[in-house]
C-alpha positions as CSV (number, residue, x, y, z in Angstrom):
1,X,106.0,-47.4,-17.4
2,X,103.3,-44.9,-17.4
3,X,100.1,-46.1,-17.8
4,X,96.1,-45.1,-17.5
5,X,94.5,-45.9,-14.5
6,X,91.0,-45.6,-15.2
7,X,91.2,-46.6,-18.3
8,X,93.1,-49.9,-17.0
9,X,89.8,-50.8,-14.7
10,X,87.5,-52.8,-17.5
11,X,90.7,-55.2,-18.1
12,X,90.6,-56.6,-14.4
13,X,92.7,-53.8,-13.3
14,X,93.1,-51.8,-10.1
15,X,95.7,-49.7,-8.2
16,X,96.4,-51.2,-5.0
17,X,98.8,-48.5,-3.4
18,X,100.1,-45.6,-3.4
19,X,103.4,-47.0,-4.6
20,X,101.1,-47.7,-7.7
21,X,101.2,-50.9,-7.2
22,X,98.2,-53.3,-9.2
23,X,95.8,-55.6,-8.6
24,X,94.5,-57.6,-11.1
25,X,91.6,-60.2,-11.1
26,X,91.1,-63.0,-13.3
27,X,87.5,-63.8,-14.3
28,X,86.2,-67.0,-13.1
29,X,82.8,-68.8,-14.1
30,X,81.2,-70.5,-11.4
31,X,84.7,-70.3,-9.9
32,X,85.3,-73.2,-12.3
33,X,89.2,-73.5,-12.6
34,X,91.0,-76.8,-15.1
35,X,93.7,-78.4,-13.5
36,X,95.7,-76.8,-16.2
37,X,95.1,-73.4,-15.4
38,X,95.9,-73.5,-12.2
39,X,98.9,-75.2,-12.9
40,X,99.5,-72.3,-15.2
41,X,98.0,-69.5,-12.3
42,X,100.7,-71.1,-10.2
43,X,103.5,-70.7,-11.8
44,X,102.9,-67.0,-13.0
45,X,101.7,-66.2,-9.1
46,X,105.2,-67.3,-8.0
47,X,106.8,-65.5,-10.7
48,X,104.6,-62.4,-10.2
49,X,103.5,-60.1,-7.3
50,X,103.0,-61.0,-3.8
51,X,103.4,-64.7,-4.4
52,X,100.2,-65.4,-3.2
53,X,96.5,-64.9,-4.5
54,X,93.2,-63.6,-2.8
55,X,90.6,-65.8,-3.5
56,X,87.1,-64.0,-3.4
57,X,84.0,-64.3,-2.7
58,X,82.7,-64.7,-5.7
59,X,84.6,-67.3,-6.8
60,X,87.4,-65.3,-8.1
61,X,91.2,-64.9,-8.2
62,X,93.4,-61.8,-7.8
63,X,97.1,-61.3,-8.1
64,X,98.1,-58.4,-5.5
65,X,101.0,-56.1,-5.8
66,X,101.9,-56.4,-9.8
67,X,104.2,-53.9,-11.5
68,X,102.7,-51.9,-14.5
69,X,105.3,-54.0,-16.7
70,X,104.9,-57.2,-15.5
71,X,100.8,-56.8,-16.9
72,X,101.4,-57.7,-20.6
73,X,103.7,-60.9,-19.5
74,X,100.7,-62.4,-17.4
75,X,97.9,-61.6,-19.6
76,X,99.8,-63.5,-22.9
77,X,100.5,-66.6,-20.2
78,X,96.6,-66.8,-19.2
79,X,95.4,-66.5,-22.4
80,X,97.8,-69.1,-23.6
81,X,95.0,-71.6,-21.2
82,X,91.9,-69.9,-21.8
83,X,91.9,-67.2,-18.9
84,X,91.3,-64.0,-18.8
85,X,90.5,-60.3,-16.9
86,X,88.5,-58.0,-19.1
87,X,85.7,-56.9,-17.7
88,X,86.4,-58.3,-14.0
89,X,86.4,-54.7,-12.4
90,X,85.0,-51.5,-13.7
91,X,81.2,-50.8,-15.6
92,X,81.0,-54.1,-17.2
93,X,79.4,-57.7,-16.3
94,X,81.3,-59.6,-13.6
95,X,82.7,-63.1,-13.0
96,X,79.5,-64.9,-12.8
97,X,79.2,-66.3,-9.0
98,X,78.0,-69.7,-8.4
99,X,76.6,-71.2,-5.1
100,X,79.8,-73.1,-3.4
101,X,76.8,-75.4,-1.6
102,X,77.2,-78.3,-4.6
103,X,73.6,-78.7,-4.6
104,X,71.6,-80.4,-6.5
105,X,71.5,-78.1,-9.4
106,X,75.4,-77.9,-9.3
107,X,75.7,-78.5,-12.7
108,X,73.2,-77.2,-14.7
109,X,74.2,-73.4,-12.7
110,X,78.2,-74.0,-13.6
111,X,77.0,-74.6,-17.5
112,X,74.5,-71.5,-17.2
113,X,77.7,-69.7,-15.3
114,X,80.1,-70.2,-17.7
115,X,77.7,-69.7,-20.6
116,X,77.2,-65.9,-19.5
117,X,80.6,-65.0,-18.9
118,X,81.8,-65.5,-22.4
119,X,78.4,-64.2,-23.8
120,X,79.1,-61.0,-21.7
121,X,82.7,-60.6,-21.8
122,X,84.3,-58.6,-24.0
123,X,80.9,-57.7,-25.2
124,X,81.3,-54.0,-26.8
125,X,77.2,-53.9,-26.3
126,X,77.2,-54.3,-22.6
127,X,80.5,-52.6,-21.5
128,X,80.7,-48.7,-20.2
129,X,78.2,-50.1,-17.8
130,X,77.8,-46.7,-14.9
131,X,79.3,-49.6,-13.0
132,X,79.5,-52.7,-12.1
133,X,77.1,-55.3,-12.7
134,X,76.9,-58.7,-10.7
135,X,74.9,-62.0,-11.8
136,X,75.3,-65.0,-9.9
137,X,73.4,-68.3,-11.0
138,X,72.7,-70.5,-7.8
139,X,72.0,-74.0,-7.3
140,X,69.5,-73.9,-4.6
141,X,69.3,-70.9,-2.0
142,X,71.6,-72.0,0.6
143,X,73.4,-68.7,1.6
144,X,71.0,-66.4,0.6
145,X,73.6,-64.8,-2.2
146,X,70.6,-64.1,-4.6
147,X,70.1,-61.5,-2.1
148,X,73.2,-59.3,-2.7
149,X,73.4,-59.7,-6.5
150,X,71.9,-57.5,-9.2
151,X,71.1,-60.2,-10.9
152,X,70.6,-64.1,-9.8
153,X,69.2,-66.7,-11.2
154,X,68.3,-69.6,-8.5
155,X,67.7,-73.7,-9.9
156,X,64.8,-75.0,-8.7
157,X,64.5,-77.8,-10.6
158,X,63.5,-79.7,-14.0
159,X,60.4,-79.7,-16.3
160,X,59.7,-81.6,-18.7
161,X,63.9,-81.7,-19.4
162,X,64.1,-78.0,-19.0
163,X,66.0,-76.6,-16.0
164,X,64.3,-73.5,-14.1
165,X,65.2,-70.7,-11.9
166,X,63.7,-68.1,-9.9
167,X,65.0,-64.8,-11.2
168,X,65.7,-61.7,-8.3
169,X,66.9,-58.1,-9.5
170,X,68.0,-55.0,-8.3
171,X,70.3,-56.3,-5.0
172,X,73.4,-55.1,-3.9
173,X,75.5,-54.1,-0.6
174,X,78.2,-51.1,-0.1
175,X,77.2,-48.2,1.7
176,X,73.4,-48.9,1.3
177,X,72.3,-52.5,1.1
178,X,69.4,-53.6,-0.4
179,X,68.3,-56.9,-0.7
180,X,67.1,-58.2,-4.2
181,X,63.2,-58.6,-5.1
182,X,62.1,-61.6,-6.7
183,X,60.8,-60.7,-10.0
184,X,60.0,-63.7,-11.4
185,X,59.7,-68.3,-10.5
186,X,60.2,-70.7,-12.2
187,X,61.8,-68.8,-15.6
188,X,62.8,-71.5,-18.0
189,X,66.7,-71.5,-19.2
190,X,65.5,-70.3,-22.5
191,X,64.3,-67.0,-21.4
192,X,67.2,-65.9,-19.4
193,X,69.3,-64.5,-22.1
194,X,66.7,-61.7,-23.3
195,X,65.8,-61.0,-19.6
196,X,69.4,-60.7,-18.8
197,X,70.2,-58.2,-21.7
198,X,66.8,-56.0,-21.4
199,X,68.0,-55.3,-17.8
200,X,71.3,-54.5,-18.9
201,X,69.9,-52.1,-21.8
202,X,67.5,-50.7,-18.8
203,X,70.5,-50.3,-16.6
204,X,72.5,-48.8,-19.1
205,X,69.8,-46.0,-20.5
206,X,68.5,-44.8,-17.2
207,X,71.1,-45.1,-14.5
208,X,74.1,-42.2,-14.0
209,X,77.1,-43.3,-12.9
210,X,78.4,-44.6,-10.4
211,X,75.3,-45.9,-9.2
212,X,74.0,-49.8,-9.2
213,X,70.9,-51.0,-10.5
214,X,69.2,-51.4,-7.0
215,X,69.2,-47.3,-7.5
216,X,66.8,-47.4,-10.2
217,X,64.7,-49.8,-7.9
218,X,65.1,-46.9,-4.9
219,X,64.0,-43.8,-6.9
220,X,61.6,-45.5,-9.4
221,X,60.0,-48.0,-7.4
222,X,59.1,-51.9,-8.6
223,X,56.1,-51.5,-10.3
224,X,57.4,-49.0,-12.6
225,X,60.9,-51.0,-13.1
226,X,58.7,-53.8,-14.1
227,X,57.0,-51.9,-16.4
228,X,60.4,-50.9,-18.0
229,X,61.3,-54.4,-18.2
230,X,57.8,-55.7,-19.8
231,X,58.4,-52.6,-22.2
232,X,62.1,-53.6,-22.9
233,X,61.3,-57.5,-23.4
234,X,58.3,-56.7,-25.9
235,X,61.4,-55.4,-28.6
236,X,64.2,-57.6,-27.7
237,X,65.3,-60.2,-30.0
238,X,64.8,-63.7,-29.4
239,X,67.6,-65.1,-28.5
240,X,69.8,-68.5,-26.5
241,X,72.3,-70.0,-25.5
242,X,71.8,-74.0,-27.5
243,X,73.5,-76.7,-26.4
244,X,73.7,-80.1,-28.8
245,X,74.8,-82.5,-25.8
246,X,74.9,-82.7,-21.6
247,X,77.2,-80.4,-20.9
248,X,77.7,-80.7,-17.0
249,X,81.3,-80.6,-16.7
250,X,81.7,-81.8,-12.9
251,X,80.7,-85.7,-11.7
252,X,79.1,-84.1,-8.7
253,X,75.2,-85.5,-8.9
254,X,73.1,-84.4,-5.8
255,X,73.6,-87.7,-4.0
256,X,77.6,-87.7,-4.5
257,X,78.0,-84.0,-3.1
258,X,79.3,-85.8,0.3
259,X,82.9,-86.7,-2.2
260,X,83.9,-83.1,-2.8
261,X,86.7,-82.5,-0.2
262,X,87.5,-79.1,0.7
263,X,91.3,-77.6,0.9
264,X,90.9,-74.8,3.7
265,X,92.4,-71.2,2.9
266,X,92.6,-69.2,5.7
267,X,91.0,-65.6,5.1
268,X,91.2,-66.3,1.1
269,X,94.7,-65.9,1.1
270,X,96.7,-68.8,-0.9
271,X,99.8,-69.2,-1.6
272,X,100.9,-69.5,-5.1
273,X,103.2,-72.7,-4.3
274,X,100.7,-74.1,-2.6
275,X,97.9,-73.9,-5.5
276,X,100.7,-75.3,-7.7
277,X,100.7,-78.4,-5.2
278,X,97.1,-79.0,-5.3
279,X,97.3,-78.5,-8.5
280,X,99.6,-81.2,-9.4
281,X,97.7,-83.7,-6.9
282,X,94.4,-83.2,-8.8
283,X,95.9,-84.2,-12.1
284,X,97.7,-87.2,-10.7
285,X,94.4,-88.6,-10.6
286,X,93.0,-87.7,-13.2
287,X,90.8,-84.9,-11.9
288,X,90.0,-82.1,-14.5
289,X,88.8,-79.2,-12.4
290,X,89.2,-77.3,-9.3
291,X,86.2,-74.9,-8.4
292,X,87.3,-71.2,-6.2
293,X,84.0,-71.1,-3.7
294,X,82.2,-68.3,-2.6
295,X,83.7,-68.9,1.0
296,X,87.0,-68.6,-0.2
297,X,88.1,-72.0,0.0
298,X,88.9,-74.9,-2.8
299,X,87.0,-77.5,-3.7
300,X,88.2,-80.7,-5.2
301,X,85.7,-82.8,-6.8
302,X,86.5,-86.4,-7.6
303,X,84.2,-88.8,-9.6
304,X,84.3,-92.0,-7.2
305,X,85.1,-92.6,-3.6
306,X,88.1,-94.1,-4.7
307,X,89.3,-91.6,-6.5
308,X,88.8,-89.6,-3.5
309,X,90.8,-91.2,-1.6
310,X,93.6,-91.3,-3.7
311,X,93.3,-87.8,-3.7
312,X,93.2,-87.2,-0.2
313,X,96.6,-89.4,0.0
314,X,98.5,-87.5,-2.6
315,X,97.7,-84.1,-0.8
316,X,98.3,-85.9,2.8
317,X,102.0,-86.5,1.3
318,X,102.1,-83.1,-0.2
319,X,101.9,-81.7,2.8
320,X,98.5,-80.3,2.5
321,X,96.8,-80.2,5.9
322,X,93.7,-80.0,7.5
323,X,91.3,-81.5,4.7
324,X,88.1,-83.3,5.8
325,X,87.9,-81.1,8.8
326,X,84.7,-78.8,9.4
327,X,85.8,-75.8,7.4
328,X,85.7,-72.5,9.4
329,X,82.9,-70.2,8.0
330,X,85.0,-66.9,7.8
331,X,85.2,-64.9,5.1
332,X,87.8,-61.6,4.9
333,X,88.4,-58.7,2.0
334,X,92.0,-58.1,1.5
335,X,91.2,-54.8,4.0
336,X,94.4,-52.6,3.9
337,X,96.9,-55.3,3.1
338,X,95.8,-55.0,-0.3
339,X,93.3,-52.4,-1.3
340,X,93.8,-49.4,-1.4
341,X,90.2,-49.0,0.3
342,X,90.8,-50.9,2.9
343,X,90.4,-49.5,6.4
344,X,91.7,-52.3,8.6
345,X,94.3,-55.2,8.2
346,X,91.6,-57.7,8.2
347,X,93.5,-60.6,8.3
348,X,95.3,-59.4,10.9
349,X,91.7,-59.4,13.0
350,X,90.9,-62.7,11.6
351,X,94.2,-64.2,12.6
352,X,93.2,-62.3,16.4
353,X,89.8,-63.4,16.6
354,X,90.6,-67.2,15.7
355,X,93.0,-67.1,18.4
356,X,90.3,-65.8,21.0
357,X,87.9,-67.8,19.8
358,X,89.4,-71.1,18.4
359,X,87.0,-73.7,17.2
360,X,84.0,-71.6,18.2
361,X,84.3,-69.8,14.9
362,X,83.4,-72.3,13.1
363,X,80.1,-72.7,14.6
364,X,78.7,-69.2,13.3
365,X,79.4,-68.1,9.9
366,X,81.7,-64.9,10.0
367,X,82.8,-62.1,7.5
368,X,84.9,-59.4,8.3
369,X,85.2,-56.5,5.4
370,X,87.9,-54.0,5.3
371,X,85.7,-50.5,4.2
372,X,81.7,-50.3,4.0
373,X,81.9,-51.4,0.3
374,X,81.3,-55.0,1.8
375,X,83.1,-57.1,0.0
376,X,83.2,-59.7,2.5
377,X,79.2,-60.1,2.4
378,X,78.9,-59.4,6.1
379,X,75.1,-58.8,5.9
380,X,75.1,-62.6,4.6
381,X,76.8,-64.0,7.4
382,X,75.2,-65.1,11.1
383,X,77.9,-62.2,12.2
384,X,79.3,-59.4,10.2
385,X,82.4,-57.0,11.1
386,X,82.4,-53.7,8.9
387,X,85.1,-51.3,9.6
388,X,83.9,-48.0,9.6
389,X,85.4,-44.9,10.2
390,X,88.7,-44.5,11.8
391,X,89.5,-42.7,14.8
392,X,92.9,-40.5,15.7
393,X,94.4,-40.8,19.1
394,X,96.3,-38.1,20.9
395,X,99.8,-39.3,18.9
396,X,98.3,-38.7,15.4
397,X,97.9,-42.5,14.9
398,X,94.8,-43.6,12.9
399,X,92.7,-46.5,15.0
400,X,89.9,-48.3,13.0
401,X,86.2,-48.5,14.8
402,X,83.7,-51.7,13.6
403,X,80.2,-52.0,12.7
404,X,78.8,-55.1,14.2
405,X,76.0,-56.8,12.6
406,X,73.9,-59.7,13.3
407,X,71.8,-61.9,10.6
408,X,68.4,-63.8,12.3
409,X,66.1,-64.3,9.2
410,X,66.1,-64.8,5.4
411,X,66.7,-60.8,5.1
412,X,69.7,-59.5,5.4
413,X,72.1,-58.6,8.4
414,X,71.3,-55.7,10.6
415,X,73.5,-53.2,12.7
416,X,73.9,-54.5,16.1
417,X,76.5,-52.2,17.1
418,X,78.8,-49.5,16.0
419,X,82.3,-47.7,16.5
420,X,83.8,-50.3,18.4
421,X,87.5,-50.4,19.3
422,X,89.0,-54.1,18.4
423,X,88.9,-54.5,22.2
424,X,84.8,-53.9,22.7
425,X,84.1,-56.1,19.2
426,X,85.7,-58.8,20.9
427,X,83.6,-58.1,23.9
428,X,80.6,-58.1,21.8
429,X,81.3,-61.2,20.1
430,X,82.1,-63.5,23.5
431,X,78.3,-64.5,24.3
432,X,77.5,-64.7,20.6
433,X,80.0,-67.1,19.7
């Protein structure tokens, strides 16, 4: 089947090899996922591809290694339960990203989430982007994400029955990170809609592909983006998102977050059986969603501690192990295993370094990325591992060197130490683990 690469990217599609093998991510808000569709994801993941999924760090899914012909099939069965792709890679708005720390603005930043992704999605107006454009709506600032995004929006709390966020701009990793400024506190709900699209239109008009918006920041400066911005908002149309009722959809207030139990998945990488197992344990009691978090785990989120532990039971018996542990804080990109950008077999490393280091990892937060596009968000963890450029031995085999990088502050990471062989990063990391 001969098909259009390119042209294939603003549905959710990528090659993954040279075999022409595809990726294809489905778009997530808030990494909010009903029991149904992942019932539904399950069954087409062990039909389809690799028979396992990539959970990412931004609260997405991916099926790896699809055939061209097996696209149409999967795309009929997701929409069938209210999934979908478009616009999950290429120039176009993102899955929205939401804070995995089920803070206390949890819900109001999964309904704001999931609000923007169907308002943007699909959305002739703010597609053929010069690339790709990432929001995330946070609960509270744990993890620093608002850093990295081009566009977050962080709860700080109610007003007078109003919820509000501080609003950063203009961040963004990849070959030359740059963390976000904060453009604006305590922005009621309201307003974010008409800010949102003005920095879209902005971005859109004066930005040459493939660049990010954090390049307009670079060569114009801040006071003259804000200038834009003023000038943009003065013309745009008043408009918002209106909502007749509550429309939290988890039972997760701020002082029940201790119920959400966690299903550990090493380096992202879950199997599709296995999802179809937790699956079917979260609606045998009743549960109606699962949520894909930003550290690449799953979160189950029951109502009552009962409920909880009937949960836990059913997954016990399922065979689903090592829940209400301390989860490990690593976080991995496919690296070569399944991107076709990928400069090391990440997992591989992660499976290596766990074995050095055993339960030490999970007192440091850890993220090993693949290529310097930084997918992992290494410069967000307490240690990062970028692969850099490889190195050729006297046999013609390719060796991959590492970036090492350290984060101290509310900034982001910085370079601690480069080029080193798999041997010398494990060096490096001994006295800071």
């Amino acid at each position: 089947m001969e098909i259009d690469i390119k042209a294939l990217r603003i549905e959710g599609i990528y090659q993954q090899n040279d075999a022409g093998q595809l990726m294809m991510r489905v778009k997530l808000a808030g990494g909010l996922l009903s029991v149904p569709q992942a019932a539904a994801l399950a069954r087409l993941g062990q039909q389809y591809g690799s028979g396992a999924f990539h959970l990412t760090t931004r609260g997405s899914l991916e099926f790896h290694t699809l055939e061209a012909d097996q696209i149409g099939p999967i795309q009929r069965s997701m929409a069938a339960v209210g999934l979908f792709s478009r616009g999950a890679c290429g120039g176009a708005v993102r899955g929205i990203s939401c804070s995995s720390s089920f803070g206390r603005g949890f819900n109001h930043s999964q309904v704001l989430a999931r609000q923007l992704l169907f308002h943007f999605s699909g959305n002739p107006h703010f597609e053929g982007l010069p690339k790709k454009f990432k929001i995330a709506v946070e609960a509270d600032y744990t993890g620093s994400r608002h850093l990295i995004q081009d566009l977050a929006f962080v709860y700080v709390g109610l007003e007078e029955g109003r919820a509000l966020y501080d609003v950063w701009t203009g961040g963004g990793l990849g070959r030359e990170p740059q963390a976000a400024i904060l453009y604006q506190q305590r922005v009621a709900e309201s307003e974010l809609l008409p800010l949102t699209e003005s920095i879209l239109r902005i971005y859109r008009d004066n930005v040459q592909p493939p660049k990010r918006l954090k390049s307009l920041l670079r060569s114009r400066g801040e006071a003259e983006f804000r200038r834009m911005l003023a000038a943009e908002l003065s013309k745009a149309a008043p408009v918002q998102f209106r909502n007749g009722f509550d429309k939290a959809l988890l039972p997760l207030p701020a002082e029940n977050a201790e119920l959400k139990l966690l299903v550990p998945v090493f380096a992202g990488e879950l199997p599709a059986e296995r999802l179809g197992i937790i699956a079917a344990a979260a609606a045998a009691v009743g549960l109606d969603y699962l949520v894909v978090t930003t550290n690449q785990d799953l979160a189950l989120l029951p109502a009552d501690p009962a409920t909880r532990q009937r949960l836990l039971d059913a997954l016990q018996q399922a065979g689903i192990t090592g829940l209400d542990q301390p989860p490990q804080q690593l976080r991995v990109c496919p690296g070569n295993h399944g991107c076709c950008m990928g400069l090391a077999a990440t997992r591989d490393l992660a499976t290596q370094l766990q074995q050095a280091f055993g339960t030490r990892l999970n007192a440091r937060s850890l993220a090993i990325s693949g290529c310097a596009n930084s997918c992992a968000q290494p410069q967000l963890a307490e240690l990062g591992i970028v692969t850099g450029k490889s190195v050729r031995d006297e046999d013609g085999h390719r060796t991959p060197r590492f970036n090492l990088y350290r984060r101290s502050g509310e900034g982001l990471g910085e370079r601690i130490a480069e080029q080193l062989t798999q041997e010398e990063l494990q060096a490096a990391l001994e006295p800071l683990l």
